[in-house]
Biopython code that builds the backbone (N, CA, C, O; Angstrom):
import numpy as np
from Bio.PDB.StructureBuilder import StructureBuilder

atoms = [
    (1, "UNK", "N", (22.300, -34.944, 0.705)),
    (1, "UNK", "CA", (23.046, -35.648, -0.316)),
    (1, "UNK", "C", (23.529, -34.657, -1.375)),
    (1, "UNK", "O", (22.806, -33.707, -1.676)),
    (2, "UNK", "N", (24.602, -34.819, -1.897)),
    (2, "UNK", "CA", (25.577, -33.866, -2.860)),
    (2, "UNK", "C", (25.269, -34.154, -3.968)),
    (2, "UNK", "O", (24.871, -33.326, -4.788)),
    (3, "UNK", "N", (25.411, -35.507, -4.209)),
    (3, "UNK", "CA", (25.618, -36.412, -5.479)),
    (3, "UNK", "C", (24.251, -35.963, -6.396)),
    (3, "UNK", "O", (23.215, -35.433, -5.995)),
    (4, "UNK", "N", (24.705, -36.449, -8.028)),
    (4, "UNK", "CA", (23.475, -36.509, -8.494)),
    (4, "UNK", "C", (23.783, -37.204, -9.852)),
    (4, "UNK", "O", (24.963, -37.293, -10.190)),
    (5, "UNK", "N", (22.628, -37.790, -10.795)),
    (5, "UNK", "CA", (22.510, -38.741, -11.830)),
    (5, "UNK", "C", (23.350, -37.784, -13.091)),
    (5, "UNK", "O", (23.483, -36.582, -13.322)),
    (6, "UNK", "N", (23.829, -39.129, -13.754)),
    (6, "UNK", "CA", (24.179, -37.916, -15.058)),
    (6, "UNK", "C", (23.529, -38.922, -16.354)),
    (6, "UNK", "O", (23.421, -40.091, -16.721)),
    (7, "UNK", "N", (23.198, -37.501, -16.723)),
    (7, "UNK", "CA", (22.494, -38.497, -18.425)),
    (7, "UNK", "C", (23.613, -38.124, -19.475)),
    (7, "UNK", "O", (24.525, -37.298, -19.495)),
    (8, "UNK", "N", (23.287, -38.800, -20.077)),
    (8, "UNK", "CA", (23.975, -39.111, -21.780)),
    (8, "UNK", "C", (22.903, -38.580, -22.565)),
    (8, "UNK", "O", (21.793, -39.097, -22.692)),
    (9, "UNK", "N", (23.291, -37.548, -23.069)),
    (9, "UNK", "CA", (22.451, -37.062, -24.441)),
    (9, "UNK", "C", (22.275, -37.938, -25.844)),
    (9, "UNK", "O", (22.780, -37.227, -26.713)),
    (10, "UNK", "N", (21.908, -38.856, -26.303)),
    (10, "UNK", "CA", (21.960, -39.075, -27.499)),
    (10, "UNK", "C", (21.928, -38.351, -28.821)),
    (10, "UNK", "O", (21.875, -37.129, -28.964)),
    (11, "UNK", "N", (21.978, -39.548, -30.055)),
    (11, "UNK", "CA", (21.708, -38.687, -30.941)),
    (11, "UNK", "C", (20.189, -38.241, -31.235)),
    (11, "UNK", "O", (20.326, -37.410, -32.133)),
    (12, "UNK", "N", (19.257, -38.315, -31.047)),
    (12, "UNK", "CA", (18.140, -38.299, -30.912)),
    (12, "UNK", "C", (17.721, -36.854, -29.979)),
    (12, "UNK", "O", (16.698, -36.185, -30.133)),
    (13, "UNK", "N", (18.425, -36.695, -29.346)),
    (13, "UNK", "CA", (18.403, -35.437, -28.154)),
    (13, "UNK", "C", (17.859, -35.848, -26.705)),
    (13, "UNK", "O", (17.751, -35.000, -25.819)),
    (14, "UNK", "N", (17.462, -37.436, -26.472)),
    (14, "UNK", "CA", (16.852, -37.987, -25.738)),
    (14, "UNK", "C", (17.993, -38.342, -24.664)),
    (14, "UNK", "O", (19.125, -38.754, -24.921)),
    (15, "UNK", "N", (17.406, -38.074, -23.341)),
    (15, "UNK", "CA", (18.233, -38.187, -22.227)),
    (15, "UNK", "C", (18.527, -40.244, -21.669)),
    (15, "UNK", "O", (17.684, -41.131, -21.535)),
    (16, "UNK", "N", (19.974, -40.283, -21.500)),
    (16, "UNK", "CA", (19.712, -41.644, -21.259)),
    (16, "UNK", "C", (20.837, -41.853, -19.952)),
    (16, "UNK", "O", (22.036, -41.587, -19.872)),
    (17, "UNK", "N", (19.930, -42.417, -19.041)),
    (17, "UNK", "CA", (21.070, -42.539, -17.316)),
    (17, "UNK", "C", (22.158, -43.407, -17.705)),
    (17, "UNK", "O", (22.124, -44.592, -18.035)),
    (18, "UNK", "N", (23.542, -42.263, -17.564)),
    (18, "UNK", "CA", (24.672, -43.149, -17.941)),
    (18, "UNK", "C", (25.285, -43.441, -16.514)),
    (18, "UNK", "O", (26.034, -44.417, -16.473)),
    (19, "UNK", "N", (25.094, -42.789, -15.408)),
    (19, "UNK", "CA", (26.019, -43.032, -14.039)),
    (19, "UNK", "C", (24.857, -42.320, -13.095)),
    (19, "UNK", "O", (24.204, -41.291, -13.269)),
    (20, "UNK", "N", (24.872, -43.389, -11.922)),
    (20, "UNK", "CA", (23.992, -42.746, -10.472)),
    (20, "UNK", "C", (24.829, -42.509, -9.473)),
    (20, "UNK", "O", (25.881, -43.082, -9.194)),
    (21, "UNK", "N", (24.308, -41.654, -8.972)),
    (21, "UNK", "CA", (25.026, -41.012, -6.982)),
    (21, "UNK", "C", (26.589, -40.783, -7.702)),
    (21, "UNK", "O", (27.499, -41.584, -7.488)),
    (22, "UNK", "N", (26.759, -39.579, -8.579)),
    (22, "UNK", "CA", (28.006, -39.004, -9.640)),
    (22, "UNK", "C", (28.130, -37.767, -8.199)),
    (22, "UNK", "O", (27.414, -36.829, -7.850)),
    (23, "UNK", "N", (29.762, -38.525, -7.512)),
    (23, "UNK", "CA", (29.906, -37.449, -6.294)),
    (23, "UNK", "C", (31.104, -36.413, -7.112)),
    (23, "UNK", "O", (31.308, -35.239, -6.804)),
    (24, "UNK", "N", (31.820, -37.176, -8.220)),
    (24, "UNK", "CA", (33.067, -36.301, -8.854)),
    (24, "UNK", "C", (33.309, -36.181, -10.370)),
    (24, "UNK", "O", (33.394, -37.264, -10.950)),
    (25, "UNK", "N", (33.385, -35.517, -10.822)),
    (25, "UNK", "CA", (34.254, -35.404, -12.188)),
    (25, "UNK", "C", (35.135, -34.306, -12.652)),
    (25, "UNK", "O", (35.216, -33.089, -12.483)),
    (26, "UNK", "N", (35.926, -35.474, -13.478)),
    (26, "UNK", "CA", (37.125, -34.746, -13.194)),
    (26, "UNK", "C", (37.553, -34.532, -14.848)),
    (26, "UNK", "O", (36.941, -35.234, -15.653)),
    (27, "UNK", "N", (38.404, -33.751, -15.276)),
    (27, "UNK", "CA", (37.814, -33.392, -16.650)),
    (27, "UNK", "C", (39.534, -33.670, -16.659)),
    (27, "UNK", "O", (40.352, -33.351, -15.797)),
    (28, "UNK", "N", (39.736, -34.335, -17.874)),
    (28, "UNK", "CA", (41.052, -35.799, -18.670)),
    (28, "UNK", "C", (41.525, -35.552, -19.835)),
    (28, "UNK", "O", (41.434, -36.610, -20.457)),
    (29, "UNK", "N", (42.064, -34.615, -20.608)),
    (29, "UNK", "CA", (42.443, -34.051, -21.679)),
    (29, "UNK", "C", (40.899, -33.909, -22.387)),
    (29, "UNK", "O", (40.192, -32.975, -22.006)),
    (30, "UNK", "N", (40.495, -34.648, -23.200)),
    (30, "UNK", "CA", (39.405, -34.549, -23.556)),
    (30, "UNK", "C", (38.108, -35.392, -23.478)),
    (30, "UNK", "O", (37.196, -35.517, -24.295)),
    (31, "UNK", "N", (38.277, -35.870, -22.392)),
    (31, "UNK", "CA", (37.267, -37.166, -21.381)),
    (31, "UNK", "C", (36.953, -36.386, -20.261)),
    (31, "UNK", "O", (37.669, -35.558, -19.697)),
    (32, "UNK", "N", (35.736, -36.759, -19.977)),
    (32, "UNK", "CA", (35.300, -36.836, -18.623)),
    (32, "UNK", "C", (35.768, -38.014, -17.559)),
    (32, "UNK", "O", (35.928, -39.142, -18.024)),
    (33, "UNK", "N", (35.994, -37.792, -16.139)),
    (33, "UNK", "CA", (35.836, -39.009, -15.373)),
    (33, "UNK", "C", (35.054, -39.062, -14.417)),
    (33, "UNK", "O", (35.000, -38.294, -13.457)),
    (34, "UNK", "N", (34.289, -40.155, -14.684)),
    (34, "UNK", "CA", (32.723, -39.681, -13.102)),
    (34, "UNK", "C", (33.245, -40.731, -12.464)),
    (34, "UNK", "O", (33.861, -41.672, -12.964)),
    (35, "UNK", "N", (32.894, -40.479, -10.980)),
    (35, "UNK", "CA", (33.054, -41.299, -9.732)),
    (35, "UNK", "C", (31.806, -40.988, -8.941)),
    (35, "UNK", "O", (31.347, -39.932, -8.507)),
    (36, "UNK", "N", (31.335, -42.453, -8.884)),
    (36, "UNK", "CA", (29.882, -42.418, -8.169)),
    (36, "UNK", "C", (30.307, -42.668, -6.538)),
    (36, "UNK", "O", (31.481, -42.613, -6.169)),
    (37, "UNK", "N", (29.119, -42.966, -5.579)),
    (37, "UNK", "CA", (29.797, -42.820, -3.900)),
    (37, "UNK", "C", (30.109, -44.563, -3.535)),
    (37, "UNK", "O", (30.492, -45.045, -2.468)),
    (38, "UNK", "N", (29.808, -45.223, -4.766)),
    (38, "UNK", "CA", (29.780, -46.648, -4.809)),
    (38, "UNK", "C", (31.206, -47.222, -5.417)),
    (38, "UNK", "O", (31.345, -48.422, -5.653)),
    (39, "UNK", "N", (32.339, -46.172, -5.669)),
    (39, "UNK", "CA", (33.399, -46.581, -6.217)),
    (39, "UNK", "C", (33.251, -46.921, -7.630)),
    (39, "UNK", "O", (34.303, -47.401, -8.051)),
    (40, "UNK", "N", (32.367, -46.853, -8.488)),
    (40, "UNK", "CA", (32.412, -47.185, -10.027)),
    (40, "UNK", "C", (32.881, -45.579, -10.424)),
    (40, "UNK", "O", (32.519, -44.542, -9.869)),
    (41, "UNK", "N", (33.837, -45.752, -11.611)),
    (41, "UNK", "CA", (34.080, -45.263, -12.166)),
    (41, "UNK", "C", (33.810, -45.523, -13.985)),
    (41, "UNK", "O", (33.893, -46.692, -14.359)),
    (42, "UNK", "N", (33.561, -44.657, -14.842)),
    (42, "UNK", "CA", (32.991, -44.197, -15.841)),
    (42, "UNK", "C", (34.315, -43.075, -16.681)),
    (42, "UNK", "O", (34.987, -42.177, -16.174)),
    (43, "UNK", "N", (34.300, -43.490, -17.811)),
    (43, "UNK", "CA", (35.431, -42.363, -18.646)),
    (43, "UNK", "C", (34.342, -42.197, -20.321)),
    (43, "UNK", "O", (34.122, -42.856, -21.337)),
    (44, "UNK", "N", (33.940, -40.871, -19.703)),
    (44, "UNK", "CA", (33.427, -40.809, -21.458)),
    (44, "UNK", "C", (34.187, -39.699, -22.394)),
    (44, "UNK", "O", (35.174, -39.134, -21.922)),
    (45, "UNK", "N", (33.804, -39.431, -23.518)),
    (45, "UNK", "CA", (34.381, -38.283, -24.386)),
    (45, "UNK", "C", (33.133, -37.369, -24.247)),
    (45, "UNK", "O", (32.347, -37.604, -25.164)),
    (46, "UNK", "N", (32.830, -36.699, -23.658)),
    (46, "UNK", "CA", (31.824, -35.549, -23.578)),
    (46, "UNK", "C", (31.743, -34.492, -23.018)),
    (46, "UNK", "O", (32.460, -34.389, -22.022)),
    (47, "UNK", "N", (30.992, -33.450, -23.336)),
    (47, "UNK", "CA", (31.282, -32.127, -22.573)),
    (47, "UNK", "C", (30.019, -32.058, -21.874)),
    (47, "UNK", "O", (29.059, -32.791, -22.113)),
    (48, "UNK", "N", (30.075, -30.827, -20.694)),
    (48, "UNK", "CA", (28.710, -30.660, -19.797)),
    (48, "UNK", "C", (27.774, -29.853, -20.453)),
    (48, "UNK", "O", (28.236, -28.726, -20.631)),
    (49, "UNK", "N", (26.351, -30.025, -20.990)),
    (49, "UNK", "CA", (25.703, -29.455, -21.937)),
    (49, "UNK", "C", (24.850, -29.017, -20.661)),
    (49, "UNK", "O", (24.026, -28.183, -21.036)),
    (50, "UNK", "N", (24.716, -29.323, -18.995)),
    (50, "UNK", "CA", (23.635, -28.868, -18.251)),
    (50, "UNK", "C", (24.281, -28.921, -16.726)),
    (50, "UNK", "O", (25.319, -29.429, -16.302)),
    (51, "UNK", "N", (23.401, -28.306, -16.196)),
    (51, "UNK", "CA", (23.709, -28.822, -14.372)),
    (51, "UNK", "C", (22.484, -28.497, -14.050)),
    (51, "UNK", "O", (22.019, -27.411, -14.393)),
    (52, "UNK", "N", (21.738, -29.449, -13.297)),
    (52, "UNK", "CA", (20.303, -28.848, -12.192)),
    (52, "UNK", "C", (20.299, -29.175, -10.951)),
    (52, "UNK", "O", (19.445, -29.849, -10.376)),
    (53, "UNK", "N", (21.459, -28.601, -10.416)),
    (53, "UNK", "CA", (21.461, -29.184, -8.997)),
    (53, "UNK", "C", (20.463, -29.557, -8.012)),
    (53, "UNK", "O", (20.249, -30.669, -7.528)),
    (54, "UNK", "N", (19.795, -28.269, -7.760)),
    (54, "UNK", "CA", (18.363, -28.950, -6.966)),
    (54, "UNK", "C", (18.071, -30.016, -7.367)),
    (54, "UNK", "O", (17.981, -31.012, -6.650)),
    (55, "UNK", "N", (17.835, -29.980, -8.815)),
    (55, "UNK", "CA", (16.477, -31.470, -9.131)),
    (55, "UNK", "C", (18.359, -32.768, -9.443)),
    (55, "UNK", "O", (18.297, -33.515, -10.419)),
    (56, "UNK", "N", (19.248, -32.801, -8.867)),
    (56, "UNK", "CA", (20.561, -33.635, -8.732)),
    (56, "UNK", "C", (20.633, -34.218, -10.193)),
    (56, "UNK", "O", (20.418, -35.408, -10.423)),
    (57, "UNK", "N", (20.917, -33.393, -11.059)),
    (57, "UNK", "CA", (20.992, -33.712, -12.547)),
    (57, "UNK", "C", (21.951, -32.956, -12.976)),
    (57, "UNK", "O", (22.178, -31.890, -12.404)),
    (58, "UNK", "N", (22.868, -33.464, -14.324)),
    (58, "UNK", "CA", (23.975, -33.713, -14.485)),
    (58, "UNK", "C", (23.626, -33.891, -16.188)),
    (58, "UNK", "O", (23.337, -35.083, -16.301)),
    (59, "UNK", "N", (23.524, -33.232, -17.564)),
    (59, "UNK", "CA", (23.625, -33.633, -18.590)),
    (59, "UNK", "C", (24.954, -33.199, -19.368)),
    (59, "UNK", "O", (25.629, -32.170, -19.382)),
    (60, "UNK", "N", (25.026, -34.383, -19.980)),
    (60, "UNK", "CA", (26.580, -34.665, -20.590)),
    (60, "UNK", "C", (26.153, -35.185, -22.146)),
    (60, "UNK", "O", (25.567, -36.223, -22.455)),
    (61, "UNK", "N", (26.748, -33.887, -23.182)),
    (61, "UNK", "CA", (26.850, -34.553, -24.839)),
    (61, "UNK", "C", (27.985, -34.987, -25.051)),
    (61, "UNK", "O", (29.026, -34.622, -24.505)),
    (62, "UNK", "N", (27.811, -35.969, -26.038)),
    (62, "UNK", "CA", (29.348, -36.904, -26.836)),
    (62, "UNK", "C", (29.803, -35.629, -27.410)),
    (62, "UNK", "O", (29.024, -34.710, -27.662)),
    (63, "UNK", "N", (31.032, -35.583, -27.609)),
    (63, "UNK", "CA", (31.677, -34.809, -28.735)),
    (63, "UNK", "C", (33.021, -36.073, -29.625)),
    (63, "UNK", "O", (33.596, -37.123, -29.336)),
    (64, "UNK", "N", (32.957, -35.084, -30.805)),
    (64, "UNK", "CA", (33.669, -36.232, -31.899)),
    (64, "UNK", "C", (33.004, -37.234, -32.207)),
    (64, "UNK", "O", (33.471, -38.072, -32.978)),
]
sb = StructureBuilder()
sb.init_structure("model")
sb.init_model(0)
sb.init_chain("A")
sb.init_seg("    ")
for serial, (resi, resn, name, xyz) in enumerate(atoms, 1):
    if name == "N":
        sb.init_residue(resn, " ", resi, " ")
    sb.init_atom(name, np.array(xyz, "f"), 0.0, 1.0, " ", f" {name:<3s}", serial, name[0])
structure = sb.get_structure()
């Protein structure tokens, strides 16, 4: 499996599951767009603060 979870950083610094099985993203002037293998799609304003591929993790902070 390719895919992997992506969290939402809060303000707190605490990780929170915003999208599961995240096979794409695609980066939108200043949005993200995730596409899971389930066809949901997701548009946030955030940048990639992580990647842990092995462990299929994905952290994403708000900006603005």
């Amino acid at each position: 499996m390719c895919e992997a979870n992506v969290y939402l950083i809060d303000e707190k610094g605490e990780e929170k599951l915003f999208l599961e099985s995240v096979d794409k993203i695609l980066p939108e002037e200043e949005n993200l767009v995730l596409e899971n293998i389930f066809g949901e799609r997701k548009i946030v304003k955030a940048k990639i603060k992580g990647m842990e591929l092995v462990d299929h993790r994905i952290l994403l902070e708000k900006i603005g």
